[in-house]
ZAVEXGU-813944 format. One record per residue (C-alpha): chain; x, y, z. Coordinates in steps of 0.2 Angstrom, whole numbers, plus 5000, padded with zeros to 4 digits. Each point is the difference from the previous one (the first is absolute). Layout:
<recs>
<rec><chain>A</chain><xx>X</xx><yy>Y</yy><zz>Z</zz></rec>
...
</recs>
This chain:
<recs>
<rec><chain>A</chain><xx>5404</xx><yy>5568</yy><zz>4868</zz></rec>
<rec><chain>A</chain><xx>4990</xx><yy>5016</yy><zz>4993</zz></rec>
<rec><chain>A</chain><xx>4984</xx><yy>5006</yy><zz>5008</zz></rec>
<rec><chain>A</chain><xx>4987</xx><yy>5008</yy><zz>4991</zz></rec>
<rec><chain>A</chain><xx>4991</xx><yy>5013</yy><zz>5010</zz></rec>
<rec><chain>A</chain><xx>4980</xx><yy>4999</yy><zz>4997</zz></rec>
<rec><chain>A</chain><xx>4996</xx><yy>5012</yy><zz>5015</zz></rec>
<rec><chain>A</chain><xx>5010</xx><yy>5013</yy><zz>5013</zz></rec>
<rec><chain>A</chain><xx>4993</xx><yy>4986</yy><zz>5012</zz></rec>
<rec><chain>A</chain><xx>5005</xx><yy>4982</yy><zz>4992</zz></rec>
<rec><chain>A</chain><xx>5016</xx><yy>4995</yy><zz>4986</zz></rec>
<rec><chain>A</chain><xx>5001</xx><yy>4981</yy><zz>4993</zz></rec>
<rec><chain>A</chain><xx>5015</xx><yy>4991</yy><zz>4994</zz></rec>
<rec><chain>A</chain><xx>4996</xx><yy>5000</yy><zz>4983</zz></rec>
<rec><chain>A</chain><xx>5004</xx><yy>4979</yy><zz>4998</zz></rec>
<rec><chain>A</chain><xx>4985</xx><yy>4996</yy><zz>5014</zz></rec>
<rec><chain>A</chain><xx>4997</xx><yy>4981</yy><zz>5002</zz></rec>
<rec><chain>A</chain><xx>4981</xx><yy>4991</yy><zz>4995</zz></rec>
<rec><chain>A</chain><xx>4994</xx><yy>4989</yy><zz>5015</zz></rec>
<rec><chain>A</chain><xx>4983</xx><yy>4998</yy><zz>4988</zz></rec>
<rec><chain>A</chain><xx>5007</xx><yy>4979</yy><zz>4997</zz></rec>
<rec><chain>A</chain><xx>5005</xx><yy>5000</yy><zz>5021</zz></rec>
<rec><chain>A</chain><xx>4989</xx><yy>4984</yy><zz>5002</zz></rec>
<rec><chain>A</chain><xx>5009</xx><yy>4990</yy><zz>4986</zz></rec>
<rec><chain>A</chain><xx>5018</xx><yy>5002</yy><zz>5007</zz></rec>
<rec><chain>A</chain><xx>4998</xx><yy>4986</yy><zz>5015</zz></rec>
<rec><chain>A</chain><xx>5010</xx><yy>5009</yy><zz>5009</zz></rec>
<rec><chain>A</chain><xx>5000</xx><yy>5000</yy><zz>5020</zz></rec>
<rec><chain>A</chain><xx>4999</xx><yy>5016</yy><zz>5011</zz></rec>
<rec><chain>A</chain><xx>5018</xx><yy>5000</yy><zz>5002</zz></rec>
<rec><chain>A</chain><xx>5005</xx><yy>4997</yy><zz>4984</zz></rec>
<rec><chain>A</chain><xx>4989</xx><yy>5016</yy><zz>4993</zz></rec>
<rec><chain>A</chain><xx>5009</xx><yy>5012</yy><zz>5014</zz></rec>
<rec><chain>A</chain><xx>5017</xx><yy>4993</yy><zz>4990</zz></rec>
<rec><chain>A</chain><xx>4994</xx><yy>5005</yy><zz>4986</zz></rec>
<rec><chain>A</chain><xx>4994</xx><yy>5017</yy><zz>5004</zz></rec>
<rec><chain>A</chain><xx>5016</xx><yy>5004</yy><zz>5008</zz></rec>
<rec><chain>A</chain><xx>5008</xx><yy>4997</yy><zz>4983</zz></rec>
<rec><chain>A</chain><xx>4987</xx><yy>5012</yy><zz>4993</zz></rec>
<rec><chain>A</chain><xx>5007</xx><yy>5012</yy><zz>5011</zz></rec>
<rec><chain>A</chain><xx>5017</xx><yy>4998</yy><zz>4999</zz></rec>
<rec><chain>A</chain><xx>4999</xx><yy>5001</yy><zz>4981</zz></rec>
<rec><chain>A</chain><xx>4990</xx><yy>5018</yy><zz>5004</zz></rec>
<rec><chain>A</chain><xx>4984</xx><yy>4991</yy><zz>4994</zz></rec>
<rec><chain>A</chain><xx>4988</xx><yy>5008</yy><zz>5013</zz></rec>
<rec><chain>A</chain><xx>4985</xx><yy>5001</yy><zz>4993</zz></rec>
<rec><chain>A</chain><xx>4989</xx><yy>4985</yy><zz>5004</zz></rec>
<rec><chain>A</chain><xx>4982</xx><yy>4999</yy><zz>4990</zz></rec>
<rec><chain>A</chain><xx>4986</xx><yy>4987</yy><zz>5003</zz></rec>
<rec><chain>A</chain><xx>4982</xx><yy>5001</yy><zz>5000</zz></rec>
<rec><chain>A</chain><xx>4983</xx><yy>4994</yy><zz>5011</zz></rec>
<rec><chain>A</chain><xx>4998</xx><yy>4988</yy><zz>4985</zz></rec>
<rec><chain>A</chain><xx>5014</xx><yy>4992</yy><zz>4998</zz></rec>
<rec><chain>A</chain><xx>4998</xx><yy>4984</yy><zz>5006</zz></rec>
<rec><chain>A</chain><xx>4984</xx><yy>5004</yy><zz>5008</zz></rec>
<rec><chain>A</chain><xx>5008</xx><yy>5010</yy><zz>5012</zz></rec>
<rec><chain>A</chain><xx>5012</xx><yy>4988</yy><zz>5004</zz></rec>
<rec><chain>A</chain><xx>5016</xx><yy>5009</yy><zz>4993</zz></rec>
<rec><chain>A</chain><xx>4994</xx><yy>5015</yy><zz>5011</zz></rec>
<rec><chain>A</chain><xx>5002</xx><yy>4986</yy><zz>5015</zz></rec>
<rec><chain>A</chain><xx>5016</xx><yy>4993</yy><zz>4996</zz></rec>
<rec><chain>A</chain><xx>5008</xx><yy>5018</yy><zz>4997</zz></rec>
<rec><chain>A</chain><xx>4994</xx><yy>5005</yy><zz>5017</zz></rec>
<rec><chain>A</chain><xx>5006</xx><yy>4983</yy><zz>5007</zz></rec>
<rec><chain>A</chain><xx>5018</xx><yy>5005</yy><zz>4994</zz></rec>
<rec><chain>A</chain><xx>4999</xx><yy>5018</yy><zz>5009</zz></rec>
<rec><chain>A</chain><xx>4995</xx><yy>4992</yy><zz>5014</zz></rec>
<rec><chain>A</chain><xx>5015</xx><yy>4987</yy><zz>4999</zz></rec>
<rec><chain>A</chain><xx>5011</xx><yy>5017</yy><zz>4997</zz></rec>
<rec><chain>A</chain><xx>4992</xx><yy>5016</yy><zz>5005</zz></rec>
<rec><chain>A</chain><xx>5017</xx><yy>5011</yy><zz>4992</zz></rec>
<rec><chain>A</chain><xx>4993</xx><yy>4994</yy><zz>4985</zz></rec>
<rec><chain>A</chain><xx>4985</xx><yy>5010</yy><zz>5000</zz></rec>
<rec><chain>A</chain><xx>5009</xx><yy>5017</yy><zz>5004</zz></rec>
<rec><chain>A</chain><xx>5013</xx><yy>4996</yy><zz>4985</zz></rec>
<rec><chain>A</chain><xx>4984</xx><yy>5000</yy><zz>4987</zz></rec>
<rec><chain>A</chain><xx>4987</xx><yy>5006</yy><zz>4992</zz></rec>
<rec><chain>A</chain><xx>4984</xx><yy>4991</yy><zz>4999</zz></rec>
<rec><chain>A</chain><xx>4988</xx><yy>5001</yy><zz>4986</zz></rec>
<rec><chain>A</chain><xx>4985</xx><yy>4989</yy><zz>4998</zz></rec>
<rec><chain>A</chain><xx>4984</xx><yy>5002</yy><zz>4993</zz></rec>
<rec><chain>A</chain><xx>4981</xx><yy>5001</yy><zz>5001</zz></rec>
<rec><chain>A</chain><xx>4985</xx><yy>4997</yy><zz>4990</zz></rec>
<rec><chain>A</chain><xx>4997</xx><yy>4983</yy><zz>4994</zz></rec>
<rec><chain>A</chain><xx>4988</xx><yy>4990</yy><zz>5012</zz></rec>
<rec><chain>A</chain><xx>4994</xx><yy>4982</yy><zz>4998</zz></rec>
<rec><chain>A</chain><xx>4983</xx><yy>4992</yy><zz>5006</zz></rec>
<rec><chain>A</chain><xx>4993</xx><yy>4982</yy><zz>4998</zz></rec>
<rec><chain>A</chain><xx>4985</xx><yy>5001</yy><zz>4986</zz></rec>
<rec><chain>A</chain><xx>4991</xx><yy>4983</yy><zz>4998</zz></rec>
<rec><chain>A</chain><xx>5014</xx><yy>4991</yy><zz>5008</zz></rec>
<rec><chain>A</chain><xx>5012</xx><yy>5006</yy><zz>4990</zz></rec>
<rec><chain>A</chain><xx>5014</xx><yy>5014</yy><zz>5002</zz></rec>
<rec><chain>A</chain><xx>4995</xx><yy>5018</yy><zz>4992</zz></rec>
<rec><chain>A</chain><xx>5013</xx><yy>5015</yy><zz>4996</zz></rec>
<rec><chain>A</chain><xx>4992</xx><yy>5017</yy><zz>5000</zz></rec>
<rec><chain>A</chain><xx>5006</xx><yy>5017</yy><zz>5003</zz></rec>
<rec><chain>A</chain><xx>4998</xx><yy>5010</yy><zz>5017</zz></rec>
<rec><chain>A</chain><xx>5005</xx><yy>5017</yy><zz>5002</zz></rec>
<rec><chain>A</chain><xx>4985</xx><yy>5006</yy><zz>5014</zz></rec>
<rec><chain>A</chain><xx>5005</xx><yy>5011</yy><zz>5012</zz></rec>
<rec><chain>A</chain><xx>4997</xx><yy>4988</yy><zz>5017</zz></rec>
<rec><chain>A</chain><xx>5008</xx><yy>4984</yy><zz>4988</zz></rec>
<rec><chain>A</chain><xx>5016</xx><yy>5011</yy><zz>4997</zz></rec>
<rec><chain>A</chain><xx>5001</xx><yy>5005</yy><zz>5019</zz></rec>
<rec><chain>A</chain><xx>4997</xx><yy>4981</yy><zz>5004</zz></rec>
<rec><chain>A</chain><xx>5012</xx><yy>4994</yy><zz>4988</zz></rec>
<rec><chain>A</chain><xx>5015</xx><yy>5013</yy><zz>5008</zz></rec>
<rec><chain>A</chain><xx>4999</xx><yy>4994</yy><zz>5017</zz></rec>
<rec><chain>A</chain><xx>5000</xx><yy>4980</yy><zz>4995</zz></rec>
<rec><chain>A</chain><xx>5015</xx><yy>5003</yy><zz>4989</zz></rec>
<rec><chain>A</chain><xx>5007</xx><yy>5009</yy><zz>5016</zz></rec>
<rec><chain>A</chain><xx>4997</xx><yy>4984</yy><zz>5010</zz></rec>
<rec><chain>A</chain><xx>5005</xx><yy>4989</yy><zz>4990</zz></rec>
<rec><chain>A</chain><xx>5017</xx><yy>5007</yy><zz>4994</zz></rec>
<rec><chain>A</chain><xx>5003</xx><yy>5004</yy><zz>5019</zz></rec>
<rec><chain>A</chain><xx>5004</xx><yy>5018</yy><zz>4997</zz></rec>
<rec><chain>A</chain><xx>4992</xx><yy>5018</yy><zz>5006</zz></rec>
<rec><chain>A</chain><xx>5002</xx><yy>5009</yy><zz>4983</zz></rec>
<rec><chain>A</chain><xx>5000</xx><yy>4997</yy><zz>4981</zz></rec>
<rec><chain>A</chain><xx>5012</xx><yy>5012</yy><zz>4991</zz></rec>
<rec><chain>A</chain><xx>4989</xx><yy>4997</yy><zz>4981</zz></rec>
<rec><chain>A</chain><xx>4983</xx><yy>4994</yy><zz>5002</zz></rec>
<rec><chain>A</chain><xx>4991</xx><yy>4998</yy><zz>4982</zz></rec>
<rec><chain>A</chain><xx>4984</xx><yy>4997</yy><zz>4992</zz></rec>
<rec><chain>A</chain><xx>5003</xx><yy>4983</yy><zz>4992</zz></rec>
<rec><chain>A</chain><xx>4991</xx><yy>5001</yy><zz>4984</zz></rec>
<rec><chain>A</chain><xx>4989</xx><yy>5011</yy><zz>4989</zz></rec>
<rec><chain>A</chain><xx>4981</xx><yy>4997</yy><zz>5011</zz></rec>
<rec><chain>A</chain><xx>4986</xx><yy>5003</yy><zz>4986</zz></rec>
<rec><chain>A</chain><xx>4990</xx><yy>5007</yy><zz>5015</zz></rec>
<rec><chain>A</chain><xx>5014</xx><yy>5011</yy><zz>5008</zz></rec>
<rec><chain>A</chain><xx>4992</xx><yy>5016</yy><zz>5007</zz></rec>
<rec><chain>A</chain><xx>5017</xx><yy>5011</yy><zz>5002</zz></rec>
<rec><chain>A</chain><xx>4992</xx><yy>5012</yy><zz>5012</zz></rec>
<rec><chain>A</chain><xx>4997</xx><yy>4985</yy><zz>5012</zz></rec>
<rec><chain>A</chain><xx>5017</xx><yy>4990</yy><zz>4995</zz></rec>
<rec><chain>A</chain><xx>5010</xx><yy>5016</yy><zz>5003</zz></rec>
<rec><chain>A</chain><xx>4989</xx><yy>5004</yy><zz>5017</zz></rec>
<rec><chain>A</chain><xx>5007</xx><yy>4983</yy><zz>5008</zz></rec>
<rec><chain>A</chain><xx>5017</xx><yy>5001</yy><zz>4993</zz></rec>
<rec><chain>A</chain><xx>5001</xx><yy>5017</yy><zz>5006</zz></rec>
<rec><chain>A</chain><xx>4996</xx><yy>4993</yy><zz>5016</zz></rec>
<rec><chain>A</chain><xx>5012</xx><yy>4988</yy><zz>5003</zz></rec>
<rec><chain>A</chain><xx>5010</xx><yy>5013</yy><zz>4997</zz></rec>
<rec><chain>A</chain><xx>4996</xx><yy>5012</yy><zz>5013</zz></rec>
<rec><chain>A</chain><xx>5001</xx><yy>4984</yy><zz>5011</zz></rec>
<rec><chain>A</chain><xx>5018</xx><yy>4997</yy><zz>4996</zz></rec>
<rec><chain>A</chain><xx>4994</xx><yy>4983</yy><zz>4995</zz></rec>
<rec><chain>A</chain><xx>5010</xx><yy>5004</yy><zz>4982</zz></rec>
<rec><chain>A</chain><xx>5012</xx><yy>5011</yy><zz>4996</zz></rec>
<rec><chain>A</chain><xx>4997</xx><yy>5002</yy><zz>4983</zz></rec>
<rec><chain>A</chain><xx>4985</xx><yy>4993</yy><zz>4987</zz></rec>
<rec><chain>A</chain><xx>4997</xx><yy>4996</yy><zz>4981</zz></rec>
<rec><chain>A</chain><xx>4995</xx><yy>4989</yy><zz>4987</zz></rec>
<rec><chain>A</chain><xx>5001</xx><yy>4984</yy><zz>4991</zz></rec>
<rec><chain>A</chain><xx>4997</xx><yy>4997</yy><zz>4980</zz></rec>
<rec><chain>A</chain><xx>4990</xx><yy>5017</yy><zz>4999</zz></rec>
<rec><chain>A</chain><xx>4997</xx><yy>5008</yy><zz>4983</zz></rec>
<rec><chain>A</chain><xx>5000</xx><yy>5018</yy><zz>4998</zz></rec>
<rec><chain>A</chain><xx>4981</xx><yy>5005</yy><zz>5004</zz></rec>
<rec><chain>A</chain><xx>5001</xx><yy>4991</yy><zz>5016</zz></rec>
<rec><chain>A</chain><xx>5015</xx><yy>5004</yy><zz>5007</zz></rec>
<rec><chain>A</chain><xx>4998</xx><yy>5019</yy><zz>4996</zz></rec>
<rec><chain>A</chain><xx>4982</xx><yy>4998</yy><zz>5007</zz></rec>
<rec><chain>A</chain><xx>5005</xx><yy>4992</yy><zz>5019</zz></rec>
<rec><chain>A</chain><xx>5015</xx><yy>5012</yy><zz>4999</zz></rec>
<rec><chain>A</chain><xx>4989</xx><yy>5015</yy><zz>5000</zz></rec>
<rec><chain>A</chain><xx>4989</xx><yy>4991</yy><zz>5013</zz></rec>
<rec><chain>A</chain><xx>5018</xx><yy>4999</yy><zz>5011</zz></rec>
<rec><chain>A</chain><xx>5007</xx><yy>5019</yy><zz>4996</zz></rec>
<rec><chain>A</chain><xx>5013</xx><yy>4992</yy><zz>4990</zz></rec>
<rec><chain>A</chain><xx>5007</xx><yy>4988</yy><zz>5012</zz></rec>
<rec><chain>A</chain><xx>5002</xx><yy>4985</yy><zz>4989</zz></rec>
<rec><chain>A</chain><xx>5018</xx><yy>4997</yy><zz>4999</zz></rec>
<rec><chain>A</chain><xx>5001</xx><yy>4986</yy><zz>4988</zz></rec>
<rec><chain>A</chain><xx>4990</xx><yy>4987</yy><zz>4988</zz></rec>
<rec><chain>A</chain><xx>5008</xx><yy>4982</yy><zz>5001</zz></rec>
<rec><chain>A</chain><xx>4997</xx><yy>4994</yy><zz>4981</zz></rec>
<rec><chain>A</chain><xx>5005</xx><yy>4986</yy><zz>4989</zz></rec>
<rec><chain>A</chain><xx>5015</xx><yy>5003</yy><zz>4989</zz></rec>
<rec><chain>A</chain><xx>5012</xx><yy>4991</yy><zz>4989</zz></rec>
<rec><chain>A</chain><xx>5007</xx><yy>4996</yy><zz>4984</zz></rec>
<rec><chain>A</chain><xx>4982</xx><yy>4991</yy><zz>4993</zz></rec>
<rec><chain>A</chain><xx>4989</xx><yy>5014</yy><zz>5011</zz></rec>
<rec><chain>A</chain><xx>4996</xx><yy>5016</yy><zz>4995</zz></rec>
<rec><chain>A</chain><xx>4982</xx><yy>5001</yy><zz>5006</zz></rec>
<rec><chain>A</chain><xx>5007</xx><yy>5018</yy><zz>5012</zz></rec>
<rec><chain>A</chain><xx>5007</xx><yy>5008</yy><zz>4984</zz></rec>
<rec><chain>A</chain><xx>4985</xx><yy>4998</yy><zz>4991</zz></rec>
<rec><chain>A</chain><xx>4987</xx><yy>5006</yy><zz>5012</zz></rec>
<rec><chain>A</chain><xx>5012</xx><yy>5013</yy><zz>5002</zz></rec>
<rec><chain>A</chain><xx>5003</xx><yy>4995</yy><zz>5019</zz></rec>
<rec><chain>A</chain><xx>5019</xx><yy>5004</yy><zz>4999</zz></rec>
<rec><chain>A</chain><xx>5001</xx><yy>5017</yy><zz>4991</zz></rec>
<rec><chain>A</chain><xx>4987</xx><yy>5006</yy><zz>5013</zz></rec>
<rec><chain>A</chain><xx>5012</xx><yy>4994</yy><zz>5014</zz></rec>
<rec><chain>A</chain><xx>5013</xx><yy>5005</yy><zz>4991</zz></rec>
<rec><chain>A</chain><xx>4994</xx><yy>5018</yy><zz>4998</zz></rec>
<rec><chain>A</chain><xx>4997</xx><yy>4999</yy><zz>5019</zz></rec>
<rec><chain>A</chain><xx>5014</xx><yy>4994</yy><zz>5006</zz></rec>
<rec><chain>A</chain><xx>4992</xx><yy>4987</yy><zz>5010</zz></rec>
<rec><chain>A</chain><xx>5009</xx><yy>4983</yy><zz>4997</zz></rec>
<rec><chain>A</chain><xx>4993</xx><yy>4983</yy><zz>5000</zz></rec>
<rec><chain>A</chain><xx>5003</xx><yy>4982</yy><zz>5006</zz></rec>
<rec><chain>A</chain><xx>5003</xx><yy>4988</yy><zz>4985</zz></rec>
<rec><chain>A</chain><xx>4991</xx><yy>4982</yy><zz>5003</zz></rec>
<rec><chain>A</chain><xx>5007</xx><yy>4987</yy><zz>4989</zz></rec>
<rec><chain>A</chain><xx>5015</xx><yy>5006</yy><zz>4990</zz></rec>
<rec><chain>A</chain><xx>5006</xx><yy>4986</yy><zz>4997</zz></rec>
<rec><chain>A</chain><xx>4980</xx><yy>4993</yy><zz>4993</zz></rec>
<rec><chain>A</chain><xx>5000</xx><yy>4987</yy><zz>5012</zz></rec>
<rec><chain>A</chain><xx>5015</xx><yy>4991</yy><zz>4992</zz></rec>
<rec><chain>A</chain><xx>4989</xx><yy>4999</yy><zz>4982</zz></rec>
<rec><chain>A</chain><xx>5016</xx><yy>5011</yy><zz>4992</zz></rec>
<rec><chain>A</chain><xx>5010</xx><yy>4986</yy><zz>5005</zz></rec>
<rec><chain>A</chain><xx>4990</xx><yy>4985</yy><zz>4994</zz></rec>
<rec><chain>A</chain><xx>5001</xx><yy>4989</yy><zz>4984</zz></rec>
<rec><chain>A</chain><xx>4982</xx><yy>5005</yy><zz>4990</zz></rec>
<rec><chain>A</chain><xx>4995</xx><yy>5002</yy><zz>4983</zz></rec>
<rec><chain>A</chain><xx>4995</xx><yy>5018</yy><zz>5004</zz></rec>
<rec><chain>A</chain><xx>5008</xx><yy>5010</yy><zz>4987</zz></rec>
<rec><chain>A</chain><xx>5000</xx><yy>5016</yy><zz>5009</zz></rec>
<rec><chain>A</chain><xx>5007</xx><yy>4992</yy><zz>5018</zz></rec>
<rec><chain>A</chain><xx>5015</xx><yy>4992</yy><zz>4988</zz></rec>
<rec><chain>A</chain><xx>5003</xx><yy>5015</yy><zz>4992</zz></rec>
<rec><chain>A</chain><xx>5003</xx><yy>5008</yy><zz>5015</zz></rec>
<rec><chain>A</chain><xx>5009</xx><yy>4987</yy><zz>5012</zz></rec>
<rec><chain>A</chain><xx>5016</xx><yy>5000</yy><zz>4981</zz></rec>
<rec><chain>A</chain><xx>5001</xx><yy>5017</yy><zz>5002</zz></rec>
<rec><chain>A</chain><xx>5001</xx><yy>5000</yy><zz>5020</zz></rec>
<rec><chain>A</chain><xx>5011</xx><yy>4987</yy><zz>4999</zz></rec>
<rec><chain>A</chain><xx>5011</xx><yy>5009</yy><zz>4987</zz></rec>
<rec><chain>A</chain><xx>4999</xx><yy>5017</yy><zz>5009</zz></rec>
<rec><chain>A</chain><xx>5008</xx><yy>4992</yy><zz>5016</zz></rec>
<rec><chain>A</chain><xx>5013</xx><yy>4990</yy><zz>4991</zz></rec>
<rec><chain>A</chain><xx>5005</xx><yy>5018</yy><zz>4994</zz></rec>
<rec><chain>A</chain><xx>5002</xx><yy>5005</yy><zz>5018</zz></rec>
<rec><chain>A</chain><xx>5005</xx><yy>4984</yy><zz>5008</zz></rec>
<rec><chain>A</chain><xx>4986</xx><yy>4997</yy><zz>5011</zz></rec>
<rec><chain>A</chain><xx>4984</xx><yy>4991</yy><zz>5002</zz></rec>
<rec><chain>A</chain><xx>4984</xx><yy>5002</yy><zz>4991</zz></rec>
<rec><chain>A</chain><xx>4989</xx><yy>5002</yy><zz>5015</zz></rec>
<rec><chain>A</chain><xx>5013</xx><yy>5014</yy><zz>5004</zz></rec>
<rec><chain>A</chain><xx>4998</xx><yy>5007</yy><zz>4984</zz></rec>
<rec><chain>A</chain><xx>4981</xx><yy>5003</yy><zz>5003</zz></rec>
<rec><chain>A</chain><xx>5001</xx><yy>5007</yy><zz>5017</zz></rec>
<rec><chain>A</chain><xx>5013</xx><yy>5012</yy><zz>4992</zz></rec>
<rec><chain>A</chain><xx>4987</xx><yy>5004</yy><zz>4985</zz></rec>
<rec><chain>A</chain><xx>4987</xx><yy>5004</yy><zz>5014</zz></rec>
<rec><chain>A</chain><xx>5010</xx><yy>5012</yy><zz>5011</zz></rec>
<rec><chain>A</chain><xx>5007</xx><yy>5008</yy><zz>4985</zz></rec>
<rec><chain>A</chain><xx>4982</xx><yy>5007</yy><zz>4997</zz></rec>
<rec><chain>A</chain><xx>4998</xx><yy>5019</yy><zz>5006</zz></rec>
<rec><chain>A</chain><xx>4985</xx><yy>4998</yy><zz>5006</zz></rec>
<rec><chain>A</chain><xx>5014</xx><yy>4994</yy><zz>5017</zz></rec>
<rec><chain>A</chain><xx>4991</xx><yy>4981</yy><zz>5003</zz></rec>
<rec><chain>A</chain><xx>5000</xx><yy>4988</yy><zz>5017</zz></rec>
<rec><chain>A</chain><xx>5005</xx><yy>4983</yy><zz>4993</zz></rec>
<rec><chain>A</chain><xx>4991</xx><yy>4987</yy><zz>5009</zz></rec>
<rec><chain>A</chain><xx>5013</xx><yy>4980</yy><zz>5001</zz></rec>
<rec><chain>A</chain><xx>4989</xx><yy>4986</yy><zz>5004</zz></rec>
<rec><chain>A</chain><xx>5011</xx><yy>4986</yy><zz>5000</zz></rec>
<rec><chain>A</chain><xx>5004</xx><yy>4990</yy><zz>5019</zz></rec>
<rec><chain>A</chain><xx>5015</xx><yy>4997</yy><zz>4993</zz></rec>
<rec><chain>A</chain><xx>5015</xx><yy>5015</yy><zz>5005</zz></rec>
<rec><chain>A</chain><xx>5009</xx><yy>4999</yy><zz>4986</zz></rec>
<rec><chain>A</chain><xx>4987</xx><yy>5003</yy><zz>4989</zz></rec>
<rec><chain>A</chain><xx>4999</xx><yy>5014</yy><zz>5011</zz></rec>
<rec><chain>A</chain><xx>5019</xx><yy>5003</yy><zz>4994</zz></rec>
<rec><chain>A</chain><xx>4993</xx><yy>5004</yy><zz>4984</zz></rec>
<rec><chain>A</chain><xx>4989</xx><yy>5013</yy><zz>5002</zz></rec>
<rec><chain>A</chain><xx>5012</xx><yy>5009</yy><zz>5007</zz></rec>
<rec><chain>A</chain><xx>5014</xx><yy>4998</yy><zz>4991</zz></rec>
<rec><chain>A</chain><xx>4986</xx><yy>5009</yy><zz>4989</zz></rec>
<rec><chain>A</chain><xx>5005</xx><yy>5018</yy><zz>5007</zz></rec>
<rec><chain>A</chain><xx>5020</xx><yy>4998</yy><zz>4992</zz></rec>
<rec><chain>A</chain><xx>4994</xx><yy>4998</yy><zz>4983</zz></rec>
<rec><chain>A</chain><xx>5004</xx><yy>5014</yy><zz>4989</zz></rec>
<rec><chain>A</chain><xx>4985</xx><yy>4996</yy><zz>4988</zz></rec>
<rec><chain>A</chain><xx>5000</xx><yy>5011</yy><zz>4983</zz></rec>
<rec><chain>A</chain><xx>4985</xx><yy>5009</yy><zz>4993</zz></rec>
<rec><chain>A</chain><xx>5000</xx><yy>4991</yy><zz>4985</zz></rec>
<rec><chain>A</chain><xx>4999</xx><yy>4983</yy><zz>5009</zz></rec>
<rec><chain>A</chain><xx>4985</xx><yy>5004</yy><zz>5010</zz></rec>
<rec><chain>A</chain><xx>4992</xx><yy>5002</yy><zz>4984</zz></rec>
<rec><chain>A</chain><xx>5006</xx><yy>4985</yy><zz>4993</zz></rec>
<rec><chain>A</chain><xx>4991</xx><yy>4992</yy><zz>5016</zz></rec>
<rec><chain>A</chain><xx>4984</xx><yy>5010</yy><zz>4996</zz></rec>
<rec><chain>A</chain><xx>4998</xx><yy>4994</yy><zz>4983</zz></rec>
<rec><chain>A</chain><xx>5005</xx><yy>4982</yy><zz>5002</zz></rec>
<rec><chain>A</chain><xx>4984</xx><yy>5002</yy><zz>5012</zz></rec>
<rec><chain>A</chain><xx>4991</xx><yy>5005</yy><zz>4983</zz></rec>
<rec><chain>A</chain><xx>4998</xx><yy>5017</yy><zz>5004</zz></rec>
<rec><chain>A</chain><xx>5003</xx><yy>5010</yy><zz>4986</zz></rec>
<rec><chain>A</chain><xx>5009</xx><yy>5016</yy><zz>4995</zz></rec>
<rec><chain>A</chain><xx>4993</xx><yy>5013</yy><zz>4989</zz></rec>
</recs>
């Protein structure tokens, strides 16, 4: 398995495995340890969750499995994420965004507990905060760490303006932007997101490259029809998979991308990283890009 370096400090396995549906895979303690080892041995070391995820939960059952097999922890690294809080308003549960200094601090050390561990190698801002103050954000990240609480920190599904803006708070030490990518998203190329990381060399995380399985579904959406015949075509040419075929059009891209699998299922897995054989052409990549309606001039 390829790793991508994002600092001196930290390199991930550029296939990193999702644990975001954790709660909905039923499985028991032991049976998640199996399946982490089978990460591992397919070099797939790069384990990402978040303090939202199943309302913390996923954190819990992560951090159950370490403690099942503590050579688990040392084979990995451990990215989750910050940012998004929930309160009861009227009785009812309520979203909203986070990013205070002490809230950031507080939420580190529960993630900590609960995963069961003494470090995060990633630890990222969730999501876009309307009332992020970057000076403060950066302060407490920057103060994790000094504390050696996390090796390395970034963001999550930041445009430009605010990434540029809590980088400068953090004398450049955001390492990556985990965004949304795949054949029906394009939202990072049009806020010009992935040229700027691009031109920085900083290399995001890709959520949902496989759009959540929509590619992949019977739907009367032209566009996501388009694209899953010319998928499809483009891996009969190469005798593989489509999903394949996608995580091959994602890590053709310069801009040197972190693919992130979400499936409980290891042979799933087996398809992302069958991804990193596939000789993709140019021309194809762009016969990926346009099924996805994006058009060339």
């Amino acid at each position: 398995m390829r790793k991508t370096a994002l600092s001196e400090n930290l390199s991930l396995s550029v296939i990193a495995q999702g644990f975001w549906r954790l709660t909905g895979w039923e499985f028991s303690t032991e049976e998640l340890v199996s399946f982490m080892n089978g990460c591992i041995d397919r070099g797939v070391t790069t384990f990402d969750t978040a303090e939202v995820y199943g309302g913390t939960h996923c954190e819990r059952l992560m951090g159950e499995a370490f403690a099942k097999d503590p050579s688990i922890r040392g084979k990995t690294e451990l990215v989750t994420k910050t940012g998004i809080s929930r309160a009861m308003i009227n009785g009812e549960p309520f979203g909203y965004y986070d990013t205070t200094y002490d809230r950031i601090i507080k939420s580190c050390k529960e993630s900590l507990q609960r995963l069961q561990t003494d470090y995060i190698d990633l630890y990222l801002i969730h999501r876009e905060d309307p009332l992020l103050d970057p000076w403060e954000t950066g302060r407490a990240l920057l103060d994790l760490k000094k504390e050696g609480l996390v090796r390395e920190i970034g963001v999550s599904n930041f445009d430009p303006f605010k990434f540029k803006a809590l980088n400068k708070a953090v004398d450049g030490q955001l390492v990556t932007n985990q965004i949304e990518w795949n054949p029906l998203c394009y939202e990072h190329f049009k806020s010009g997101m992935i040229d700027f990381l691009s031109g920085n060399r900083i290399h995001p995380m890709i959520w949902s490259p496989l759009a959540g399985g929509r590619i992949f579904q019977e739907t009367d959406d032209t566009v996501c029809t388009a694209v899953r015949a010319k998928i499809e075509e483009i891996a009969g040419r190469h005798g593989v998979s489509p999903a394949t075929i996608i995580y091959a059009w994602i890590l053709y891209h310069p801009v040197g991308a972190i693919a992130l699998a979400g499936s409980s299922k290891l042979e799933r897995l087996d398809l992302a990283i069958q991804a990193l054989d596939v000789q993709l052409e140019h021309p194809e990549w762009f016969e990926i890009y346009a099924a996805g309606g994006q058009q060339i001039r």
